[in-house]
C-alpha positions as CSV (number, residue, x, y, z in Angstrom):
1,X,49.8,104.3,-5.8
2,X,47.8,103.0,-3.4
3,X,48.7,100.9,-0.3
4,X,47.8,97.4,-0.2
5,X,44.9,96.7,2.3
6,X,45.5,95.4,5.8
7,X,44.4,92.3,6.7
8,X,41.9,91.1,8.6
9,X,42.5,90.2,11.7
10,X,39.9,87.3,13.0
11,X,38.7,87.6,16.7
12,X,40.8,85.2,19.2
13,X,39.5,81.5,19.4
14,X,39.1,82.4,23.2
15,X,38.6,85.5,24.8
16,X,41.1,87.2,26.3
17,X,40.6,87.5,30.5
18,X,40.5,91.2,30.3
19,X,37.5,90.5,27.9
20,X,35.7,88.4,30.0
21,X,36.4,90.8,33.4
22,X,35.0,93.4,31.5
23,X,31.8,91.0,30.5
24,X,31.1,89.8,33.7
25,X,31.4,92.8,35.3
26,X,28.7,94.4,33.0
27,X,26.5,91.6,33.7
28,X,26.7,91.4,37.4
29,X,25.6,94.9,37.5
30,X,23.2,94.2,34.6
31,X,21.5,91.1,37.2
32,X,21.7,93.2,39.8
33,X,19.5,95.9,38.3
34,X,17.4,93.0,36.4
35,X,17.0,91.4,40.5
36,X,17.7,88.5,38.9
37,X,17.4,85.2,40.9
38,X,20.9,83.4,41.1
39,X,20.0,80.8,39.1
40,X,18.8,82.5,36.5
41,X,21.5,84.6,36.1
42,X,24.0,81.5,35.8
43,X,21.6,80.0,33.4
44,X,21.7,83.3,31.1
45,X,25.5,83.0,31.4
46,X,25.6,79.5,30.7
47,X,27.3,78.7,34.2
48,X,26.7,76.7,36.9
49,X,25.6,78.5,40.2
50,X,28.6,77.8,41.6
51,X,30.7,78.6,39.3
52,X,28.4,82.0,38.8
53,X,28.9,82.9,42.3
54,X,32.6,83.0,41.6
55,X,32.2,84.6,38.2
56,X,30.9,88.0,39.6
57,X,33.5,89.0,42.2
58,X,36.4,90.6,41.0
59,X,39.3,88.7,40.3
60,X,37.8,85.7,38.7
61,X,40.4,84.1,37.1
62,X,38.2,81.7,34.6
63,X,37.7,82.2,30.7
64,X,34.7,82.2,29.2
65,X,33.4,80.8,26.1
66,X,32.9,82.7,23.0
67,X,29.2,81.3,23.3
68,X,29.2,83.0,26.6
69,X,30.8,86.0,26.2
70,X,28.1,86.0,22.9
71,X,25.2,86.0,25.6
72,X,26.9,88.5,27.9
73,X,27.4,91.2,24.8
74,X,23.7,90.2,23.4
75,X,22.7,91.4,27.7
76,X,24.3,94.5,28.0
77,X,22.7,94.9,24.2
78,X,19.2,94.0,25.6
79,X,19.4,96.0,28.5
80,X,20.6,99.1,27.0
81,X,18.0,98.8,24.3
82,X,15.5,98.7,27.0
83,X,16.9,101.4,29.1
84,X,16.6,103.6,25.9
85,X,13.1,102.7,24.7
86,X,11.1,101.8,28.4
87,X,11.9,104.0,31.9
88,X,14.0,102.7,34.4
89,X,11.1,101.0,36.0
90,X,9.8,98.8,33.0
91,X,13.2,98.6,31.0
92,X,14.8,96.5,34.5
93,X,11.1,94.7,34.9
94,X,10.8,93.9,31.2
95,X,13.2,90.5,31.1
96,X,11.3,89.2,33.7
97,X,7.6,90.1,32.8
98,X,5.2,87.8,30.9
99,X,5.2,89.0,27.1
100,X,2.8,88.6,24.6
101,X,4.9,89.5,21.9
102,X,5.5,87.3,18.4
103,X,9.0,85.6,20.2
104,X,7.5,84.9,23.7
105,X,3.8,83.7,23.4
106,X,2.6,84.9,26.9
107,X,6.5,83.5,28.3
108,X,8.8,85.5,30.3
109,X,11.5,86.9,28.0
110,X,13.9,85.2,30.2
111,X,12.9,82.1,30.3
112,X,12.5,81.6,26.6
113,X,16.3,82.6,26.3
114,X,17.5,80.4,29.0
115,X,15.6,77.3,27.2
116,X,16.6,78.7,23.5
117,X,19.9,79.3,23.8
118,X,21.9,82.4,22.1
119,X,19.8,82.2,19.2
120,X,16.9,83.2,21.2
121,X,19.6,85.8,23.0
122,X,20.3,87.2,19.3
123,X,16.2,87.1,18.7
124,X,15.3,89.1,21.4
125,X,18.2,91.8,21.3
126,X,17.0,92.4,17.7
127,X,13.3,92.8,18.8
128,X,14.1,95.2,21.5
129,X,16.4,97.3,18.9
130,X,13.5,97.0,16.7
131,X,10.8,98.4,19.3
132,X,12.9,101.8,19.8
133,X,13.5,101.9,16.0
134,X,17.2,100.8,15.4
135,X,16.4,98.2,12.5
């Protein structure tokens, strides 16, 4: 006989606060490496400076949106494709270097994901998997 299957359960409407801790703590660290400008790290996490500037010290009591904690999972996806595939050099340059590849048309990989949106985010984690071989 065999056991009936468990269900499903469906990820939270909201992430947890522990989730989002744990998200913007990997993606402070992943800016700092990056040398990300300010604003351009609060425009990857869809945030207001301000409210960026809170976001990465610990303790931040906010939530985040699943769209946002989306982007922050797609970043630490990004960069650790790129740490894998590039050196250390390259793989922290690469988000902010003018690309020539089929998604960016001589843009700065950043910029096209801060104007696109997460489907751009989703784009580009998928073509850095694909450069080291993981599609």
């Amino acid at each position: 006989m065999h056991a009936a299957p468990q269900p499903i359960t469906p990820p939270p409407a909201r992430p947890t606060s522990d989730h989002a801790a744990v998200a913007l703590k990997a993606f402070g660290r992943i800016a700092e490496a990056w040398d990300l400008k300010l604003d351009d790290a609060a425009a990857l996490a869809d945030m207001s400076t301000s409210t960026w500037k809170r976001a990465r010290n610990p303790g931040f009591k906010g939530d985040l949106t699943r769209d946002q904690m989306l982007r922050l999972s797609a970043l630490v996806g990004i960069y650790k494709s790129l740490h894998l595939y590039f050196d250390e050099t390259i793989a922290d340059q690469w988000i902010t270097l003018a690309n020539t590849g089929p998604l960016f048309d001589g843009a700065r990989p950043i910029d096209t994901m801060i104007a696109d949106g997460l489907p751009q985010f989703l784009r580009v984690r998928n073509y850095v998997d694909a450069l080291r071989g993981g599609m």
